[in-house]
N, C-alpha and C positions, 0 to 999 in steps of 0.2 A: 578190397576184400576178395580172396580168391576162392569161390567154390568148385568142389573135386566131389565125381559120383563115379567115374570110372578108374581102374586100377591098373589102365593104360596111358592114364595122363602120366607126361615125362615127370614134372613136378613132386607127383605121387610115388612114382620111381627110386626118386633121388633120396623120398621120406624114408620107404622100404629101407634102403641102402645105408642110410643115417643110422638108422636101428638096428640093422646087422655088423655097425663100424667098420662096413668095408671100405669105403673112398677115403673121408674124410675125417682125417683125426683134427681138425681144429674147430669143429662143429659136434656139438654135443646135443642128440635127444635124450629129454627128462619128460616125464607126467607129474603130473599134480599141480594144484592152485599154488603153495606153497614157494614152490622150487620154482616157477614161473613168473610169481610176485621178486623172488629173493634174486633173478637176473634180474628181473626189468632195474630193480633198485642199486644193481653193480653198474647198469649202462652193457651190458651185453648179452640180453635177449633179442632176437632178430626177425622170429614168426610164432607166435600163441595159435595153436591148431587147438580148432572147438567142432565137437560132435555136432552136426546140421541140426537134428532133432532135438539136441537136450539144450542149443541156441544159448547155453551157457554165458554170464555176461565176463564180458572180459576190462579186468580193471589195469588192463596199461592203454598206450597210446601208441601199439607194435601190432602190425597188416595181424589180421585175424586168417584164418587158410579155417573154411569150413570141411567136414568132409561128412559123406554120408556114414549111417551107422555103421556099416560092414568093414569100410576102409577103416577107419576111426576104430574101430575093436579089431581088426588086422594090427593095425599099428602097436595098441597098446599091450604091454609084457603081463596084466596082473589081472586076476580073475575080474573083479569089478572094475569097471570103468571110467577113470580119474574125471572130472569136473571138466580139465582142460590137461593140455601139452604144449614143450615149447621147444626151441630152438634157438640155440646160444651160442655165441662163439669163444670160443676160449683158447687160452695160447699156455701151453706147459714149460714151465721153465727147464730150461738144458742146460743152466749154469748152478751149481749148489752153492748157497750162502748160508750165512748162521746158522740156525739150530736145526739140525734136520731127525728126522726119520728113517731108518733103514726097515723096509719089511721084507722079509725074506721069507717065502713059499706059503704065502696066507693066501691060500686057495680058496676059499669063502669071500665071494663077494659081497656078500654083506656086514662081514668082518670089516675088510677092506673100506668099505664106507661108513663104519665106525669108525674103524680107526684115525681117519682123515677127519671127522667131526672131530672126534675127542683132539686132536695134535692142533685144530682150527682153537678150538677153544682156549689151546693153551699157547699160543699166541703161533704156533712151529708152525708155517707157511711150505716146508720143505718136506716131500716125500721121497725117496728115491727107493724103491719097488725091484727085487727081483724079477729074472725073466717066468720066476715059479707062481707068481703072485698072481690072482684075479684080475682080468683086466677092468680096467679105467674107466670102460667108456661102458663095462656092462650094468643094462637097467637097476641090478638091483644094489650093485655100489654108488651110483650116482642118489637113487632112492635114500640109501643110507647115512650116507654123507648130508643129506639136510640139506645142502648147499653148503657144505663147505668145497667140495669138490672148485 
C-alpha cells in the first residue's frame, strides 16, 4: 500500500497526467466504487486510489495508493467526492469486426458514454468515433458508459 501527502511524488505525477490523457492511452482513470468493482471483475484494474481520511474499504485484492484529502479532491473531476478511484488498463481495438458503430461529431461526452453503454447492451462491442467526437478517455464519458467503455 502506497501512501502520497505531497504533489511532488513522481507517482502523483504520473496520476495528474493519467487524468489529463496526456501520456498514456492504454491506461485509463475512472472514479467511483462501481466502475472500480466492474474492472476488478474484467481482470484489468491495476491501482484503486482511496481518500487517506475517508480510509474507504476497498473490496478487491489490487495495491490500494492512499492519498491525502487535497491530492484526492485534485484528482477527482466531480463536485462530490467518489468513495474511491481506479486505474485500468485497457487496449482499443484497431481492427473493425462485426457489428459496429460510426459516431460522427457527438461532442458531448456524456452522450458519448451513453452511447457506448446503450451499443454494450446490445451486444455491438465496436465503436469507430470521428476525429469531431468527445474524447474517450474524458471523465465524464467514461463516468457514462458504466463500464462499458
Amino acid at each position: 500500500m502506497k501512501s502520497i501527502t505531497s504533489s511532488s511524488n513522481e507517482f502523483y505525477k504520473e496520476l495528474v497526467q493519467l487524468t489529463k490523457n496526456k501520456k498514456h492511452k492504454d491506461m485509463i482513470f475512472f472514479e467511483g466504487e462501481d466502475l472500480v468493482k466492474e474492472a476488478d471483475s474484467k481482470g484489468i484494474l491495476k491501482y484503486v486510489i482511496i481518500n487517506q481520511e475517508d480510509n474507504a474499504y476497498n473490496p478487491t485484492k489490487i495495491p490500494n495508493i492512499l492519498l491525502s484529502q487535497n491530492l484526492y479532491r485534485n484528482l477527482a473531476s466531480f463536485k462530490s467526492l467518489p468513495k474511491m478511484m481506479g486505474i485500468a488498463k485497457i487496449t482499443l481495438a484497431t481492427k473493425l469486426e462485426g457489428d459496429l458503430i460510426y459516431l460522427d461529431g457527438v461532442q458531448d461526452p456524456g452522450n458519448v458514454g451513453t452511447i457506448l453503454r446503450t451499443a454494450h447492451s446490445f451486444g455491438i462491442d465496436s465503436i469507430y468515433m470521428s476525429k469531431g467526437c468527445a474524447d474517450i478517455y474524458n471523465p465524464k464519458t467514461i463516468q457514462s458508459s458504466q463500464g462499458a467503455l
